[in-house]
VOBA-1610 file (N, C-alpha, C; in pm, whole numbers, padded with zeros to 5 digits, always signed):
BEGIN
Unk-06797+00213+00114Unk-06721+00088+00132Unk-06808-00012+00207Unk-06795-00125+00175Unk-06887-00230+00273Unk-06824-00269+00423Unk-06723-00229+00434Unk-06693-00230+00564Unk-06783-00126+00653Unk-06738-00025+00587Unk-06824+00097+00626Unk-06976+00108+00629Unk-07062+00032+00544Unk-07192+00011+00547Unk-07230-00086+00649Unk-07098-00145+00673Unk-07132-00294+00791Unk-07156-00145+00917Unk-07048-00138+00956Unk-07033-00088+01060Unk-07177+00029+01114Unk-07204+00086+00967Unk-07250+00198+01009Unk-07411+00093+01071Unk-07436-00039+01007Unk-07602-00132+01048Unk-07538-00179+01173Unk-07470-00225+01222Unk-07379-00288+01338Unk-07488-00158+01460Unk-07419-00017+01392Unk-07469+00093+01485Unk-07588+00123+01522Unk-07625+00096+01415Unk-07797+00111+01416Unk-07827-00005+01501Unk-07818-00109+01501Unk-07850-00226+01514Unk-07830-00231+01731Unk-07682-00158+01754Unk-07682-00162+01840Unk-07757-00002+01929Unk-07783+00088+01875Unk-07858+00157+01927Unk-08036+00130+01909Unk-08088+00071+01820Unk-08231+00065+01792Unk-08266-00083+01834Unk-08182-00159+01851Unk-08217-00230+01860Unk-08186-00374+01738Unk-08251-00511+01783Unk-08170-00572+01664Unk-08233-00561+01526Unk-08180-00591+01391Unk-08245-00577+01306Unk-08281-00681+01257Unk-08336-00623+01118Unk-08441-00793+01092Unk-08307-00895+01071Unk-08384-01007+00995Unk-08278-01137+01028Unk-08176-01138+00873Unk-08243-01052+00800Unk-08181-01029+00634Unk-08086-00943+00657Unk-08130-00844+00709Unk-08029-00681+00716Unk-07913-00738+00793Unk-07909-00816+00894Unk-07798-00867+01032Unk-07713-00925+00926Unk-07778-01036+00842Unk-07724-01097+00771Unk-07604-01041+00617Unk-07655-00944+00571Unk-07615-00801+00502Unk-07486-00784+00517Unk-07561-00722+00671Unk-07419-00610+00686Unk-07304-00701+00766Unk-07369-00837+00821Unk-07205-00941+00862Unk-07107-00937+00744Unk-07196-00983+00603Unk-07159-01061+00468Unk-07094-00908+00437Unk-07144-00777+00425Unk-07082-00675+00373Unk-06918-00642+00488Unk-06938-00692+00615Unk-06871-00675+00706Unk-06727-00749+00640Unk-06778-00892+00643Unk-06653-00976+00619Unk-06600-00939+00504Unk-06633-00959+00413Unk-06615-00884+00239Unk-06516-00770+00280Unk-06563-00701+00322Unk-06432-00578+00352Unk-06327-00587+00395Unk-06323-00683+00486Unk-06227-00732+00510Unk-06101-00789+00459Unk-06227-00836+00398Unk-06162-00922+00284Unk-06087-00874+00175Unk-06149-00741+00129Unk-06102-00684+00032Unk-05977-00617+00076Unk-05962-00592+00179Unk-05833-00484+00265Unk-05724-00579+00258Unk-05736-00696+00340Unk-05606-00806+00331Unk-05612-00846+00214Unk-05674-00832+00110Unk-05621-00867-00037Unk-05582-00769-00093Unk-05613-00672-00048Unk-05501-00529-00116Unk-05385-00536-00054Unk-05400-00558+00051Unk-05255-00546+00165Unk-05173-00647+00124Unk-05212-00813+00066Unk-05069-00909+00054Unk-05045-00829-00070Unk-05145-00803-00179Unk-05117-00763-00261Unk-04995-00650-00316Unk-05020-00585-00161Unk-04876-00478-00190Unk-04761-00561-00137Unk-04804-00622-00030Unk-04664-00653+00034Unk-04601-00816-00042Unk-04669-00868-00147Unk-04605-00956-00212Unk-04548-00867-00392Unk-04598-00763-00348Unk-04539-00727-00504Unk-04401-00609-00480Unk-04368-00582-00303Unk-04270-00537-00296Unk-04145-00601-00329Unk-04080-00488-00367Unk-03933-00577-00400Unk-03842-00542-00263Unk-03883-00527-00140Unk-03844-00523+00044Unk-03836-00656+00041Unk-03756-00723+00200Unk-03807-00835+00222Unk-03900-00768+00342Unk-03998-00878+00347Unk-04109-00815+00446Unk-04108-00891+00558Unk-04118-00886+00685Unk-04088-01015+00805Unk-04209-00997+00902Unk-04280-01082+00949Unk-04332-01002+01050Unk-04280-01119+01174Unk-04273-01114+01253Unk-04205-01149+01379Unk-04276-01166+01490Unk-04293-01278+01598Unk-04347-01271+01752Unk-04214-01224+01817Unk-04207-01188+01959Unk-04170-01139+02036Unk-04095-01206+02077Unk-04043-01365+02042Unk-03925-01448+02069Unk-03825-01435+01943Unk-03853-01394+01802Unk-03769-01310+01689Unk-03846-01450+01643Unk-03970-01506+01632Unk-03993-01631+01525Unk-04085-01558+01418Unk-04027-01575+01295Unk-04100-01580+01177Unk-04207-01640+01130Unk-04314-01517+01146Unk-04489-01588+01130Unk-04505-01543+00964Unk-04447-01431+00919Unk-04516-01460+00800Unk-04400-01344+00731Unk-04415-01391+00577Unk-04328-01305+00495Unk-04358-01301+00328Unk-04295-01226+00235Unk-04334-01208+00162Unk-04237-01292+00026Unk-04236-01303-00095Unk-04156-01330-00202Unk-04033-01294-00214Unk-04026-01139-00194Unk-03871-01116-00183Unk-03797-01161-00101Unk-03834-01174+00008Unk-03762-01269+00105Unk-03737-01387+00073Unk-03787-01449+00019Unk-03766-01584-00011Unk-03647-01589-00107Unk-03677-01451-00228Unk-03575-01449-00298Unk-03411-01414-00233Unk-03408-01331-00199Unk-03250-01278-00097Unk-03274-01353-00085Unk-03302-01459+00055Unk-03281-01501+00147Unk-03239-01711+00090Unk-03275-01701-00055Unk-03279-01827-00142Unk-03323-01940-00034Unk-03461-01902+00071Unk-03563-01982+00102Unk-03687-02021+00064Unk-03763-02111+00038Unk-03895-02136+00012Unk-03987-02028+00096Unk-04103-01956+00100Unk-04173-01884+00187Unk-04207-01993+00292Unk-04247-02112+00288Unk-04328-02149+00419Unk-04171-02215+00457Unk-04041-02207+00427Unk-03952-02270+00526Unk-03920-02141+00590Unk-03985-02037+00559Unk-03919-01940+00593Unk-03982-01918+00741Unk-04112-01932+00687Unk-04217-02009+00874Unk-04183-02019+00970Unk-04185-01996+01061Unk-04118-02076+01203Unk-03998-02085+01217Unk-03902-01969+01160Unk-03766-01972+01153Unk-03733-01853+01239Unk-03650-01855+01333Unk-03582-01787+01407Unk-03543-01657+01317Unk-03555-01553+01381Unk-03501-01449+01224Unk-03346-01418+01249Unk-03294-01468+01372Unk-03152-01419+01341Unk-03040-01539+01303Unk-03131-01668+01259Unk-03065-01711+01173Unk-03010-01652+01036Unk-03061-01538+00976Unk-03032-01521+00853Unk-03001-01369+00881Unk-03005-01325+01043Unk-02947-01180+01093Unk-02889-01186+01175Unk-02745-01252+01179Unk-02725-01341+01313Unk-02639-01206+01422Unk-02631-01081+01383Unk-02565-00965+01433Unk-02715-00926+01529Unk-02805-00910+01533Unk-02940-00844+01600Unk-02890-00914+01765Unk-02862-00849+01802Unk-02875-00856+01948Unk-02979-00913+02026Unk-02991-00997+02155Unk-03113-01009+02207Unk-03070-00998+02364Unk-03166-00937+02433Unk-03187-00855+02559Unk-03121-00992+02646Unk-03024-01035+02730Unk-03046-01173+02824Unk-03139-01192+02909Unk-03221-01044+02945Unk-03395-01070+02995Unk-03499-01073+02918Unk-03520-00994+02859Unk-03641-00916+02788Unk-03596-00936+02688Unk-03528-01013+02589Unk-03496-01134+02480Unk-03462-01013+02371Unk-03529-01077+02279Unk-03515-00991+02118Unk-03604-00862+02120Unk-03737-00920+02202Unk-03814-00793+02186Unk-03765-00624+02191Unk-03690-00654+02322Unk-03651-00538+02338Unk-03570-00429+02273Unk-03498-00540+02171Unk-03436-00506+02009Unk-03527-00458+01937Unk-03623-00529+01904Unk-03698-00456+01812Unk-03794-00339+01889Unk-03752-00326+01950Unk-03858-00196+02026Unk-03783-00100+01996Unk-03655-00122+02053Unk-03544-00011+02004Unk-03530+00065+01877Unk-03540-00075+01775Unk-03529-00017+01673Unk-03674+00005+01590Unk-03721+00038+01639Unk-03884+00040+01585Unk-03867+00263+01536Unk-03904+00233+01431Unk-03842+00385+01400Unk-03722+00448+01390Unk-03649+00359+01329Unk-03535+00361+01302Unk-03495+00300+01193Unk-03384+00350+01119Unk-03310+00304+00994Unk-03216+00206+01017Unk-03146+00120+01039Unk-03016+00013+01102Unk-02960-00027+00996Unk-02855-00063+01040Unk-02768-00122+00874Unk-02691-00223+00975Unk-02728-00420+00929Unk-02675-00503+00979Unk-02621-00564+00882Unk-02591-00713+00859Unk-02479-00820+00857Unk-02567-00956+00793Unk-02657-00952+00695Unk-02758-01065+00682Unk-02660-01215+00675Unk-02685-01309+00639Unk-02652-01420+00580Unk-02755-01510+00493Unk-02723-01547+00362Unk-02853-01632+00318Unk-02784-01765+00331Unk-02873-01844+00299Unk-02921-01987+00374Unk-02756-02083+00264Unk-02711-02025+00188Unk-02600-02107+00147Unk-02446-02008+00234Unk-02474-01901+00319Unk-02388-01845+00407Unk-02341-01719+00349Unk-02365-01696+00219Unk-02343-01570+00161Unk-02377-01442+00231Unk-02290-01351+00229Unk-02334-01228+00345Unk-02348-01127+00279Unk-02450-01048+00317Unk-02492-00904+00271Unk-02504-00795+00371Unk-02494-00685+00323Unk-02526-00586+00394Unk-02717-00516+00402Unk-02748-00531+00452Unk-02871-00484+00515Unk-02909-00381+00569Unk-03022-00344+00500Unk-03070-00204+00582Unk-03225-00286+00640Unk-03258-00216+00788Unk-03353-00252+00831Unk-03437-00148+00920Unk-03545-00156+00898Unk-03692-00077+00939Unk-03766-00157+01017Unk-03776-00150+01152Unk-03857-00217+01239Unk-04020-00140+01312Unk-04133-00201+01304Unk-04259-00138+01333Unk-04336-00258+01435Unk-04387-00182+01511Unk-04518-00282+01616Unk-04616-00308+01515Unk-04693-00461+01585Unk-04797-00439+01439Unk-04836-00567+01575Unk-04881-00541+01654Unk-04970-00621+01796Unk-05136-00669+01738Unk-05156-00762+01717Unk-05258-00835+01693Unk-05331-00891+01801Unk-05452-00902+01846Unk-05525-00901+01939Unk-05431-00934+02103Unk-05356-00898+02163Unk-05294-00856+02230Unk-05145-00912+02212Unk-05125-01020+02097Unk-05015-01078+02063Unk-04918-00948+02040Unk-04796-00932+02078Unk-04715-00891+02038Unk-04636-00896+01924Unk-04607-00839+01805Unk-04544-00894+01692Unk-04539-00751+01642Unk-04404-00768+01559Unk-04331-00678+01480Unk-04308-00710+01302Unk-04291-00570+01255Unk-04258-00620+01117Unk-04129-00561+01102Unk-04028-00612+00994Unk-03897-00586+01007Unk-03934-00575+00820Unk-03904-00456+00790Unk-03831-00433+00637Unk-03677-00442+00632Unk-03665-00567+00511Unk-03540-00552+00526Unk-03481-00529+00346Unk-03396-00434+00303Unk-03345-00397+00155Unk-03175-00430+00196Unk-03133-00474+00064Unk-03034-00525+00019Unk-02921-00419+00000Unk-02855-00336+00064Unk-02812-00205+00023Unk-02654-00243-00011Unk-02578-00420-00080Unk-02515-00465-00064Unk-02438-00366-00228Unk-02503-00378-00300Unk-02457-00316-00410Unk-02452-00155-00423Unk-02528-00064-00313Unk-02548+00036-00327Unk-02393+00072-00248Unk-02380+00018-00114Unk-02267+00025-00054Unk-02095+00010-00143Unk-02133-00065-00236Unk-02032-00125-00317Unk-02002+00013-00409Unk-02118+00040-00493Unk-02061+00162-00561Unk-02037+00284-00495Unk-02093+00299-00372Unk-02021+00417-00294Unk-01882+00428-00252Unk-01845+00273-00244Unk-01697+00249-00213Unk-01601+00227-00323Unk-01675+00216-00445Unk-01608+00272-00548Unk-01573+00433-00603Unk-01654+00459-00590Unk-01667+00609-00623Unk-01575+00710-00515Unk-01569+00608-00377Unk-01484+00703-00284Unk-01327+00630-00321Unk-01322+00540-00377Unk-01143+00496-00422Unk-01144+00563-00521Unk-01227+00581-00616Unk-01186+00683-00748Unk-01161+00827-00728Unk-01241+00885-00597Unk-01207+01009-00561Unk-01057+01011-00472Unk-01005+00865-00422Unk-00896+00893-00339Unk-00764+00833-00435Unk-00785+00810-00516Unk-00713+00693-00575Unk-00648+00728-00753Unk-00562+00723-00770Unk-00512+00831-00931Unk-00511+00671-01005Unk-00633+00707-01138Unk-00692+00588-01220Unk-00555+00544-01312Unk-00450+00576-01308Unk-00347+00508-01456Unk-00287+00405-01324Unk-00172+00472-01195Unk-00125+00373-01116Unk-00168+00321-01018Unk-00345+00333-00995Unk-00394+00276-00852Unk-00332+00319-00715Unk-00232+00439-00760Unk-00214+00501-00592Unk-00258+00601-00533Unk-00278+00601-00421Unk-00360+00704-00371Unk-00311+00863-00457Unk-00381+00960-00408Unk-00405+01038-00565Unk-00317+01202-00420Unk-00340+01300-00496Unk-00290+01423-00384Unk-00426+01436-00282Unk-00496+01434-00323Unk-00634+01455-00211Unk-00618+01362-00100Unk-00605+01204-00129Unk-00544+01083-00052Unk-00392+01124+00067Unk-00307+01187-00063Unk-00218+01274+00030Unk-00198+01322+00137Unk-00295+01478+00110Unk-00338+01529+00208Unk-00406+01542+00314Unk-00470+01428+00340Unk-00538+01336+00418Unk-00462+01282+00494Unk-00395+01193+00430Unk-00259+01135+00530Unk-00188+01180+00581Unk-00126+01322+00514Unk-00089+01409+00569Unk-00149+01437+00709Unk-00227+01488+00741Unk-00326+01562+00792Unk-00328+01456+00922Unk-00347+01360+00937Unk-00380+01239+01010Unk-00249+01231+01089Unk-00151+01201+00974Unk+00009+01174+01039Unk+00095+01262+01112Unk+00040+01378+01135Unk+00100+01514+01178Unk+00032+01539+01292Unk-00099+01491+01323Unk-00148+01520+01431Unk-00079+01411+01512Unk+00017+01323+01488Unk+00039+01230+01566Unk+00172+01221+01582Unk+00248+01331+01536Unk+00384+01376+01489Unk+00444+01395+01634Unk+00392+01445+01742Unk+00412+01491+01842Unk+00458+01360+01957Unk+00350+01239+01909Unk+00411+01085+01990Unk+00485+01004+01929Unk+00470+01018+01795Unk+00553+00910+01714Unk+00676+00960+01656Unk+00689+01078+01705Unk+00827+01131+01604Unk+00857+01201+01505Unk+00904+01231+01440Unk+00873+01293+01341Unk+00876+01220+01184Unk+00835+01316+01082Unk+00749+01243+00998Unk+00893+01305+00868Unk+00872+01214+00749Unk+00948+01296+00621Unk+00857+01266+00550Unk+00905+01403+00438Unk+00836+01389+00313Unk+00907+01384+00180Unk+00910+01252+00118Unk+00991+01268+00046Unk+00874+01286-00158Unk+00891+01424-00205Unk+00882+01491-00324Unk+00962+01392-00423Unk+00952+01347-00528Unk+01004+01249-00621Unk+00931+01280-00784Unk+01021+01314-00853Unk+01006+01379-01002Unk+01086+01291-01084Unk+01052+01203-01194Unk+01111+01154-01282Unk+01223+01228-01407Unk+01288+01229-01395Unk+01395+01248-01477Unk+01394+01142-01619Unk+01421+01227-01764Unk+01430+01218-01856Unk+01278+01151-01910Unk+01197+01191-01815Unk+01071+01104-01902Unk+00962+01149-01989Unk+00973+01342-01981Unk+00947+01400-02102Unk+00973+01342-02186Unk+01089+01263-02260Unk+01138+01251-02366Unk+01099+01121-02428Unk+01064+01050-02300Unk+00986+00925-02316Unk+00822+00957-02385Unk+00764+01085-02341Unk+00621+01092-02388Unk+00627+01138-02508Unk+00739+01281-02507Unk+00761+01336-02673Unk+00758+01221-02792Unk+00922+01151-02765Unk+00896+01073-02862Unk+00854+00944-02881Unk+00830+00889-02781Unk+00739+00766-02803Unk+00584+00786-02801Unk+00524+00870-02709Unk+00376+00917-02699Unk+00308+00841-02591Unk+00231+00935-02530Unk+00165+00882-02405Unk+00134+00746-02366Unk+00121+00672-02448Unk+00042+00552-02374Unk+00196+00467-02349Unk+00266+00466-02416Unk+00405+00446-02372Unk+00453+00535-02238Unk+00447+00627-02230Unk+00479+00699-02096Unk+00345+00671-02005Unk+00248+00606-02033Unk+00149+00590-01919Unk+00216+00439-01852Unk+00246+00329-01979Unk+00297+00214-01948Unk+00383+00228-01814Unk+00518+00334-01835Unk+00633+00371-01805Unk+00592+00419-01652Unk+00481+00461-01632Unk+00450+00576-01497Unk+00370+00395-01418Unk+00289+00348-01482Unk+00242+00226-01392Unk+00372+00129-01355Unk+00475+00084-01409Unk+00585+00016-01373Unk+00675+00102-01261Unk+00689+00221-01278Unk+00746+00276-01205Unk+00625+00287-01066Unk+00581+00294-01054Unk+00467+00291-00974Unk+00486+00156-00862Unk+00459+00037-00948Unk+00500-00051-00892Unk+00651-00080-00856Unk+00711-00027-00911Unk+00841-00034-00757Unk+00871+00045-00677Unk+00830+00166-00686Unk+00805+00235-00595Unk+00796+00208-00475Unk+00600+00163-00497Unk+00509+00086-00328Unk+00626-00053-00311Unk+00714-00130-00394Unk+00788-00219-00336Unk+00888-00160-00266Unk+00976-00068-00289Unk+01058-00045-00269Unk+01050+00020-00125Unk+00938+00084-00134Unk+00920+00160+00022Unk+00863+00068+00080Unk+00812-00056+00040Unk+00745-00177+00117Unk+00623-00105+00263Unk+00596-00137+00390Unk+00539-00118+00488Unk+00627+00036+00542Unk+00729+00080+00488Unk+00751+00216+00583Unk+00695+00353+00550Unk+00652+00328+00462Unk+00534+00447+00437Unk+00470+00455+00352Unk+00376+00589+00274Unk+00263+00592+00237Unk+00322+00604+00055Unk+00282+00575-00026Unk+00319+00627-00173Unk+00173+00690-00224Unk+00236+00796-00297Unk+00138+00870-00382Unk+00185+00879-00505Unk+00053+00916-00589Unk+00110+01008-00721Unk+00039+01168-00731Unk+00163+01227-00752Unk+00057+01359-00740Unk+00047+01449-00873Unk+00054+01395-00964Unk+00006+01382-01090Unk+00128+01417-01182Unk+00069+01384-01363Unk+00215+01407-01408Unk+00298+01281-01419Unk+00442+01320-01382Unk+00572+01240-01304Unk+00631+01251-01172Unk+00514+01297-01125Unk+00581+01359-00970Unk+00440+01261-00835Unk+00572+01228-00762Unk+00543+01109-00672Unk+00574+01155-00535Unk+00529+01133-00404Unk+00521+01132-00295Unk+00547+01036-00251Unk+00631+01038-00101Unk+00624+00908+00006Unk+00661+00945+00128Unk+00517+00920+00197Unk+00538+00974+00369Unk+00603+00878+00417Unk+00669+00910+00504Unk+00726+00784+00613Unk+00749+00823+00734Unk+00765+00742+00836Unk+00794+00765+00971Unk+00893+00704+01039Unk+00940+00595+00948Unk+01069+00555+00947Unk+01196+00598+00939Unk+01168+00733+00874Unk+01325+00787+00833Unk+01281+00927+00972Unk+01387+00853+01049Unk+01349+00932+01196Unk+01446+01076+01144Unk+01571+01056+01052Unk+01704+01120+01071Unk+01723+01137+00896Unk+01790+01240+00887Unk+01834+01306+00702Unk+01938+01115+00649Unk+01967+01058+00734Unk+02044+00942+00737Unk+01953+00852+00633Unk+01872+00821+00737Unk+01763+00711+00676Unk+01690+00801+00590Unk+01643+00912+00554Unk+01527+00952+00495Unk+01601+00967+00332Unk+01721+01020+00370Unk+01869+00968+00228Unk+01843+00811+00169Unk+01865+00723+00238Unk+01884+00581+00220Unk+01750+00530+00139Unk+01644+00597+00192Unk+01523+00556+00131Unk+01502+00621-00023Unk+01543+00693-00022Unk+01536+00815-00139Unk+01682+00734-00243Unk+01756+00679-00159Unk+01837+00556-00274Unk+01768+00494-00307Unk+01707+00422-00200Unk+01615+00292-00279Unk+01564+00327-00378Unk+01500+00418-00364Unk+01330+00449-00455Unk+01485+00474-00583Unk+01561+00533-00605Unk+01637+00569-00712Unk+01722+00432-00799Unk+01742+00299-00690Unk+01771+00222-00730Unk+01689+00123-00824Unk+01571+00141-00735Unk+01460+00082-00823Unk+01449+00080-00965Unk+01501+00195-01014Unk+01493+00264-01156Unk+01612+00202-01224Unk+01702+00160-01141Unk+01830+00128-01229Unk+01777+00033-01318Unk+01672-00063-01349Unk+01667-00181-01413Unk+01564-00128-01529Unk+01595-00115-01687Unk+01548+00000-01760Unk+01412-00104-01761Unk+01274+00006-01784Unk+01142-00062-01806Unk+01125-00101-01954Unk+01099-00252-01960Unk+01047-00307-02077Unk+00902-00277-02150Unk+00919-00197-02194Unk+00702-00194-02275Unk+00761-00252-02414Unk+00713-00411-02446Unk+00705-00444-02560Unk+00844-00479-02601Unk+00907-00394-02710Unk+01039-00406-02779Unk+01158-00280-02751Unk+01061-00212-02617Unk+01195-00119-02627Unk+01227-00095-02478Unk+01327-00055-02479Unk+01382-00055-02310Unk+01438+00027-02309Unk+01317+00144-02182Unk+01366+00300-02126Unk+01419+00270-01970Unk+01501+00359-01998Unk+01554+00413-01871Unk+01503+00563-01834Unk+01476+00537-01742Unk+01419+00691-01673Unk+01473+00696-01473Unk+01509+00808-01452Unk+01594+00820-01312Unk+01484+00902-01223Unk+01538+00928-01088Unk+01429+01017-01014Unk+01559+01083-00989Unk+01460+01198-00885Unk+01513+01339-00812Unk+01433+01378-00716Unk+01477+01372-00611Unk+01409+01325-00474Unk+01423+01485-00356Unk+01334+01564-00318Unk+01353+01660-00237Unk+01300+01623-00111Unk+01337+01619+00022Unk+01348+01591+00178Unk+01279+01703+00296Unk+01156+01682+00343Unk+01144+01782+00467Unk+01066+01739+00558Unk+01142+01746+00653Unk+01105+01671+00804Unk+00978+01776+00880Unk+00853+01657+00931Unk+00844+01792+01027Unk+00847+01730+01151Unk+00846+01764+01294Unk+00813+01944+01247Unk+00926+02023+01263Unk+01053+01955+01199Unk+01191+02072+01207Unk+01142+02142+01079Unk+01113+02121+00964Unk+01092+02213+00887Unk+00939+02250+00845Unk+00859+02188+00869Unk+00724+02274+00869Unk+00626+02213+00990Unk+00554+02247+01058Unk+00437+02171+01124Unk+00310+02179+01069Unk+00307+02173+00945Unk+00179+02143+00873Unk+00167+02083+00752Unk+00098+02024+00688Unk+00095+01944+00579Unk+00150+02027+00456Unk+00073+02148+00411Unk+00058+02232+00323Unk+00221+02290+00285Unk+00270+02342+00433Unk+00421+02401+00397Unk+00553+02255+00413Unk+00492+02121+00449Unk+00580+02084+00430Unk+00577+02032+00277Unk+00495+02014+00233Unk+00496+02009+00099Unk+00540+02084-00009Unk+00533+02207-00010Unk+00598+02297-00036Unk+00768+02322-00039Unk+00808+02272+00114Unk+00920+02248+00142Unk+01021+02119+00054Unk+00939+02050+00049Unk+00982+01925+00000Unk+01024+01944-00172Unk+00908+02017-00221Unk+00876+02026-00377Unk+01013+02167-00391Unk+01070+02220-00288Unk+01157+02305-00316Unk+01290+02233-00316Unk+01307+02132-00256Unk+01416+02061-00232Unk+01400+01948-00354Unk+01306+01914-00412Unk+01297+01862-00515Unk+01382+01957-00637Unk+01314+02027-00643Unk+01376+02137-00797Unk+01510+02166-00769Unk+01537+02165-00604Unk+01724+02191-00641Unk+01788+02071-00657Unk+01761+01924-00639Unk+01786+01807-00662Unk+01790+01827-00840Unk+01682+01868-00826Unk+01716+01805-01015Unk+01761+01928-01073Unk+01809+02054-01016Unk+01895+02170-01078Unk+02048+02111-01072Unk+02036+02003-00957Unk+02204+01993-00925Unk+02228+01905-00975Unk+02096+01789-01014Unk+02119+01644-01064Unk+02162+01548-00968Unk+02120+01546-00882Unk+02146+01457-00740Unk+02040+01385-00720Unk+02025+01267-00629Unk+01963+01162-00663Unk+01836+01267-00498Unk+01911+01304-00451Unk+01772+01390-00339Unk+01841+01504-00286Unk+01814+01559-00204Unk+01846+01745-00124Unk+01758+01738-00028Unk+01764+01765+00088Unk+01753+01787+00201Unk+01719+01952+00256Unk+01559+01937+00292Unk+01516+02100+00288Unk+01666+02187+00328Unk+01682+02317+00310Unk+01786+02365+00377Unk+01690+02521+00314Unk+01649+02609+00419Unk+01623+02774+00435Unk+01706+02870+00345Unk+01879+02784+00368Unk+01960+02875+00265Unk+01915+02852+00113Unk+01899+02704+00111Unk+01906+02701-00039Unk+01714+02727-00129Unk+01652+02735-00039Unk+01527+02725-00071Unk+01512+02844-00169Unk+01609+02969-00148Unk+01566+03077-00262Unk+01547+03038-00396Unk+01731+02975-00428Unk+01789+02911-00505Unk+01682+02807-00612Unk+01569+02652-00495Unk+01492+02631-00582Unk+01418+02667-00597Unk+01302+02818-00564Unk+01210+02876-00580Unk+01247+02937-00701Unk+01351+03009-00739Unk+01377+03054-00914Unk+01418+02990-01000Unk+01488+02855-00988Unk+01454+02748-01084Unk+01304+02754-01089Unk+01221+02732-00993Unk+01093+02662-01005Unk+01014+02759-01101Unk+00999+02879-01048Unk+00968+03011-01111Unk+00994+02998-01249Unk+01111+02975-01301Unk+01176+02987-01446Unk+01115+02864-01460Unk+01079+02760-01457Unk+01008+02615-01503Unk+00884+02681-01484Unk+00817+02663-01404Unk+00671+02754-01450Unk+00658+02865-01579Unk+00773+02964-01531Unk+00700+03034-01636Unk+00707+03004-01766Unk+00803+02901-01792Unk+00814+02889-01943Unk+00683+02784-01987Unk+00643+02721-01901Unk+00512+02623-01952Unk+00390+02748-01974Unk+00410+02855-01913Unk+00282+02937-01912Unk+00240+02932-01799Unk+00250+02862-01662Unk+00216+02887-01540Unk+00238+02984-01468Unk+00152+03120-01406Unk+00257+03192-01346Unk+00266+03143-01194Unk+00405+03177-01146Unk+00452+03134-01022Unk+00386+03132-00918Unk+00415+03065-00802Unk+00339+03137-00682Unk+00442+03203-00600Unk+00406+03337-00522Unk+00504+03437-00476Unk+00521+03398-00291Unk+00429+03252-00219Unk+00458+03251-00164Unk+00491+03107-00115Unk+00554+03054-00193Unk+00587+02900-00226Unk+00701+02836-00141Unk+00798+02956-00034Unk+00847+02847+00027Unk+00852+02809+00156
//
């Protein structure tokens, strides 16, 4: 390398003595050249990254940067010059002594995820990589900064599709049990919790003979009055099928947790329009409080889905867990399983 050939006459030069006036001349010209060649490999990478690249003095001012930056950031490169960098990172903290630096010291070896803004106010999410890069005793930093605005986006898609049931947009049984899970640990200050189990009535007959996409129509309308009907007092689910969930914390008493379990049944009174034909379809609503009847997510669910099946054995608009009658809907349930081909579960209530 001619850097390397500089250096190595430099050595000679300074142990033997000086050299002639050609060779001095050589190895400067091979000296600078190398140089030369290094910072032209170097913009070369750092203008063909698709990073934004920053490098920074020790007051957060922008000495130099690369294309992509200019692009995010929809600045010219040299306005980008002499620009404060938390204009366009306005979340970066700065020390009230020891200023910004001490920010980027912090984060020097480190991954960060901030709050950008570009120059028409548009906001992104940011990932950032901070490094020392001290030039003859100047202090200065380089800041990588990537756009992780879209990567974030499909992760937060992909986690509503995992929480979220794709025909009615409501949270799905996994979503459920989650809430579950959350609301029970808190059962103990706020009171107690119901669960109200909800199964559509006559809407087999809606899929038989009209055919699914008509009974999908039928499950999204019902859907939406549902979340109206329970408005802010609790949670709605679908837990697949025709069978619906709704936590609440409102129905302190079998009183109110009844009244709500009207609503949701009244809702239905007004038959759903798809197109040219108008179904009527009813619910059947099963009730279990905890922690009078279970202190855990799993058995109050259970509980609930038992008080469901004797609701719709008796044809009542809901049922209210009860120990006596729970045998009662465990062999309905049993006899409905087994005739689909499901076999039962033996420890279901």
């Amino acid at each position: 390398m001619p850097g390397e050939q500089a250096r190595g006459l430099v050595t000679q030069w300074v142990a033997r003595g000086p050299l002639p006036a050609a060779a001095a001349a050589r190895a400067a010209l091979a000296y600078v050249l190398g140089l030369r060649r290094r910072d032209v490999l170097l913009k070369s990478i750092v203008d063909a990254s698709s990073d934004c690249i920053f490098c920074v003095n020790a007051k957060g001012v922008i000495q130099t940067t690369n294309p992509a930056a200019a692009r995010l950031f929809g600045v010219e490169m040299e306005a980008l010059r002499g620009t404060d960098l938390r204009r366009y990172l306005p979340e970066v903290p700065a020390d009230p002594v020891a200023g910004i630096a001490a920010t980027f010291e912090a984060l020097c070896g480190r991954l960060t995820e901030w709050e950008a803004r570009t120059a028409t106010g548009r906001a992104l999410l940011v990932e950032i990589s901070c490094g020392r890069a001290g030039i003859g005793g100047e202090a200065l930093y380089t800041a990588i900064i990537r756009d992780i605005s879209e990567r974030r986006a499909q992760q937060r898609e992909l986690e509503y599709r995992a929480s979220h049931d794709a025909l009615t947009s409501l949270p799905n049984r996994a979503a459920l049990d989650a809430h579950l899970a959350a609301v029970l640990k808190r059962t103990t200050q706020a009171g107690p919790v119901a669960l109200l189990m909800l199964d559509l009535s006559r809407f087999k007959d809606v899929n038989d003979i009209l055919g699914h996409s008509v009974g999908d129509a039928v499950l999204q309308e019902v859907a939406r009055r549902f979340v109206t009907a329970v408005g802010a007092r609790g949670f709605v689910a679908r837990m697949g099928g025709d069978e619906f969930a709704v936590v609440t914390g409102d129905a302190a008493d079998s009183a109110a947790a009844v009244q709500l379990a009207q609503a949701l049944a009244h809702s239905l009174d007004r038959p759903v329009d798809i197109g040219d034909l108008s179904i009527t379809v009813g619910v059947n609503a099963g009730i279990a409080f905890c922690p009078t009847d279970a202190a855990d997510g799993a058995t109050l669910l259970r509980r609930a889905d038992v008080a469901m099946y004797l609701a719709k054995r008796r044809g009542t608009v809901c049922e209210r867990y009860d120990p006596a009658h729970a045998v009662q809907g465990l062999l309905h349930r049993e006899r409905t399983l087994h005739a689909v081909g499901v076999p039962p579960c033996p420890n279901c209530a």
